[in-house]
C-alpha positions in Angstrom: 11.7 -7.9 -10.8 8.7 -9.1 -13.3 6.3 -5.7 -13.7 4.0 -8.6 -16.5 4.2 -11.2 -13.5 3.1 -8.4 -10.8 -0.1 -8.1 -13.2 -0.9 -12.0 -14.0 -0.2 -13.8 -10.5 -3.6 -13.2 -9.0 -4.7 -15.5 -11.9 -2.9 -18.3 -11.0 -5.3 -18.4 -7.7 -8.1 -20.6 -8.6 -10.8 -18.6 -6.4 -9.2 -15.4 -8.1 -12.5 -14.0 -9.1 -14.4 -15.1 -5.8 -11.3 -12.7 -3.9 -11.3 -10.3 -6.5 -14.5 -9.6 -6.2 -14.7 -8.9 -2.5 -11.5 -7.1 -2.9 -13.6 -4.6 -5.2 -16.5 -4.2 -3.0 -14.3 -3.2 0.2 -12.0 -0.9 -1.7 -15.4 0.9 -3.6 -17.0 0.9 0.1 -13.6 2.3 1.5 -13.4 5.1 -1.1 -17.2 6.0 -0.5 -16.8 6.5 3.6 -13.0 8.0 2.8 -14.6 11.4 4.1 -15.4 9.5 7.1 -13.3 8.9 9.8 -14.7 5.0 9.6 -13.2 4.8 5.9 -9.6 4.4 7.7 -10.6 1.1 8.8 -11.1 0.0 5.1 -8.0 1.3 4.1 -6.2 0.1 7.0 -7.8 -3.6 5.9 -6.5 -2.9 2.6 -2.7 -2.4 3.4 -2.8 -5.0 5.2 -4.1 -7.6 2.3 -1.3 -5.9 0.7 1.0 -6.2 3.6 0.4 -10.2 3.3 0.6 -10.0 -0.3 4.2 -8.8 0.4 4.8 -11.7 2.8 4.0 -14.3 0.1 6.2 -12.8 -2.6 9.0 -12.8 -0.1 8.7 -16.5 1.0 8.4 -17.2 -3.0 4.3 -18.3 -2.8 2.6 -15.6 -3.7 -0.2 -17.5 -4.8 -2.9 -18.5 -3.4 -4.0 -15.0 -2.8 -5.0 -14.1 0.8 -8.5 -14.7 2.2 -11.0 -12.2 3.6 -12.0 -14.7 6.7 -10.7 -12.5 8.9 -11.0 -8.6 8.1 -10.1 -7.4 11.6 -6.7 -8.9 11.5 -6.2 -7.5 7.9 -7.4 -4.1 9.2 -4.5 -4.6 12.3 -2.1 -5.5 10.2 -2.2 -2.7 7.9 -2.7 0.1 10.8 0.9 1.1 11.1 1.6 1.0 7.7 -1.1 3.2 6.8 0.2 5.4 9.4 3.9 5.3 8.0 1.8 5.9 4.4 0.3 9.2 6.4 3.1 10.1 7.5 4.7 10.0 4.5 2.7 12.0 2.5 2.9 14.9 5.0 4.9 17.0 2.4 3.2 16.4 -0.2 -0.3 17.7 1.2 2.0 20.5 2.2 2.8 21.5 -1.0 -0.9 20.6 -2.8 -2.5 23.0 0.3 0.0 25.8 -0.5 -0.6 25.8 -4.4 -4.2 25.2 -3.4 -4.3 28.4 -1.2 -2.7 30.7 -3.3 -4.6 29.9 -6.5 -7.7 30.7 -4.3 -6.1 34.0 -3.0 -4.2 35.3 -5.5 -7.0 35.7 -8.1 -6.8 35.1 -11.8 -4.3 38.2 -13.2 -1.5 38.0 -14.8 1.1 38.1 -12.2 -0.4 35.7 -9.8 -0.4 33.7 -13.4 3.3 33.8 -13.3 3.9 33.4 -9.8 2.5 29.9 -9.3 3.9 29.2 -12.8 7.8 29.2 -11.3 6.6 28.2 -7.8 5.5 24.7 -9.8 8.8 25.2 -12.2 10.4 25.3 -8.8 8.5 22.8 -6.9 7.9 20.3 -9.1 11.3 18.7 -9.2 11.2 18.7 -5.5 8.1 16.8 -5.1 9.6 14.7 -8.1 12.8 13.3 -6.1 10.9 13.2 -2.8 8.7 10.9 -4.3 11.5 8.8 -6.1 12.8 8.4 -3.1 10.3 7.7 -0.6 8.1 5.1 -2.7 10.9 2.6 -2.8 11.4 3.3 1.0 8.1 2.6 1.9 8.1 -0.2 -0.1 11.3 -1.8 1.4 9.7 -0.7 4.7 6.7 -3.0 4.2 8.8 -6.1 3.4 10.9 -5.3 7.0 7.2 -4.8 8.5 7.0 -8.8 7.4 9.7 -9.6 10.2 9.1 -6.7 12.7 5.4 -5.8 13.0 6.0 -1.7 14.3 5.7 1.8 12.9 9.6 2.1 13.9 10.4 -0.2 11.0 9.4 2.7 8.2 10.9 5.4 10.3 14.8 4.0 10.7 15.4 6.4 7.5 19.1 6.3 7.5 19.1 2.7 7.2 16.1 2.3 4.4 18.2 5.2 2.5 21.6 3.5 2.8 20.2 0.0 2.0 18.5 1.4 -1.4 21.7 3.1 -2.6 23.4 -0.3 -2.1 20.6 -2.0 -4.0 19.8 1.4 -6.7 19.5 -0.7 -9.4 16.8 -2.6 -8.1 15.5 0.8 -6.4 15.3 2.5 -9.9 13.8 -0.7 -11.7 11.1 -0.7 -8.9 10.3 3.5 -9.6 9.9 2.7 -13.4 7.4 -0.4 -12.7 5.7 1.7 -10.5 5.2 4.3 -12.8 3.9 1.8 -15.9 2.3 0.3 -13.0 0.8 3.6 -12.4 0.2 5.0 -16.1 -2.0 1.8 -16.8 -4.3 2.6 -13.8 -4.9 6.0 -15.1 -6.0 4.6 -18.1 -8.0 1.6 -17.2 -9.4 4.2 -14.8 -11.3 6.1 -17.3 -13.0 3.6 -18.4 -13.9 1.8 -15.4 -15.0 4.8 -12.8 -11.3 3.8 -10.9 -12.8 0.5 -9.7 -10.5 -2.0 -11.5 -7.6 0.3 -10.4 -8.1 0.2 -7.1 -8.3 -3.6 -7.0 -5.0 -4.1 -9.3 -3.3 -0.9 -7.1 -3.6 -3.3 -3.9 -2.4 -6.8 -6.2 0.2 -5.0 -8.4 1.6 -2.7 -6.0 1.5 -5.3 -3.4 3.6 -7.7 -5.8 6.1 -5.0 -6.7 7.3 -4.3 -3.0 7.0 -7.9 -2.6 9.5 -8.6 -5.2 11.5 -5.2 -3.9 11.6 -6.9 -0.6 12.1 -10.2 -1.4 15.5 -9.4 -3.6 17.0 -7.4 -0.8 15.9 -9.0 2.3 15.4 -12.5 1.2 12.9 -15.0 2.8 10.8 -13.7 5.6 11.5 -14.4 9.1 8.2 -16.5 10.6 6.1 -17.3 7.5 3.1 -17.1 10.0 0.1 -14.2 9.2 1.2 -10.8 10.2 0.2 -9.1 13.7 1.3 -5.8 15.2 3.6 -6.2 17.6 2.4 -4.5 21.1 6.0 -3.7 22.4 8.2 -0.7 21.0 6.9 0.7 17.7 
């Protein structure tokens, strides 16, 4: 895995600031209707750029980047993985509601102080490993969703579990990209109102579960463009 060639690929693209551009407008438009039910559609749209960004990596072209020219297939394409994302992140809204809800109720004294002090000394670690280990599972899950086009691909658990810990090198190389990966949003982030994050969170991202995928499950399947499959999910 390259973490400085999941940053500089999109530049090899010679109409990388043409796509890069439109990139930024639909992510800043998604963000702004996120409140709105219609703002699922962007980020659907999104994951699925991603999604295709995966299948390049994986068949070892990920350049040229892929085109906007057709939005509504992008959006299909990334509908189920946004689900499987959703789905996903089910605990951790869990836990974020629950610290929410008792730093609202339990007031500002000392003992409510120390309560959500060892509920997060507790908690933390928790959310910690869950997140170590579901990030490179979704991730692995996006490169399967390459082949197989359904929602049953990110839920087959024992089988995305068993084939990291045969691959935990790779597993653990991909969480620490992720997390530089990550570290350098923040900070570009503060500088640039989050916009140039979001576009290199789709690229960069995209590229390191492409590269995840591609050195455990080889070349894709059917190098054609990605569609949900309408049989079994």
């Amino acid at each position: 895995m390259d973490l400085v060639r999941a940053f500089s690929f999109p530049f090899d693209d010679n109409r990388w600031l043409q796509k890069l551009a439109i990139l930024a407008v639909i992510a800043v438009v998604t963000f702004l209707l996120t409140p709105l039910v219609v703002g699922l559609l962007g980020w659907a749209a999104l994951i699925g750029y991603q999604v295709e960004i995966v299948r390049r990596w994986r068949a070892g072209k990920p350049v040229p980047l892929p085109t906007w020219d057709n939005f509504g297939r992008l959006m299909n394409s990334g509908f189920y993985p946004l689900v499987a994302l959703l789905l996903y992140q089910i605990p951790n809204g869990i836990v974020g509601a629950t610290f929410l809800l008792l730093n609202q109720n339990l007031g500002a004294g000392v003992v409510s102080g120390v309560l959500l002090f060892f509920l997060t000394c507790c908690m933390l670690p928790i959310v910690l490993i869950y997140n170590a280990i579901t990030l490179p599972m979704l991730a692995l899950g996006m490169g399967r969703y390459v082949d197989e086009p359904r929602l049953g691909v990110f839920l087959e658990i024992g089988y995305l579990l068993v084939t990291l810990r045969d691959n935990l090198g790779l597993a653990t190389l991909y969480l620490v990209f992720t997390a530089i990966a990550n570290a350098i949003f923040t900070i570009v982030g503060t500088v640039t109102f989050g916009i140039v994050p979001a576009v290199l969170g789709v690229l960069v991202l995209g590229a390191l579960n492409g590269q995840l995928a591609a050195a455990i499950l080889g070349m894709p399947k059917s190098p054609s463009p990605l569609r949900p499959s309408s049989g079994r999910s």
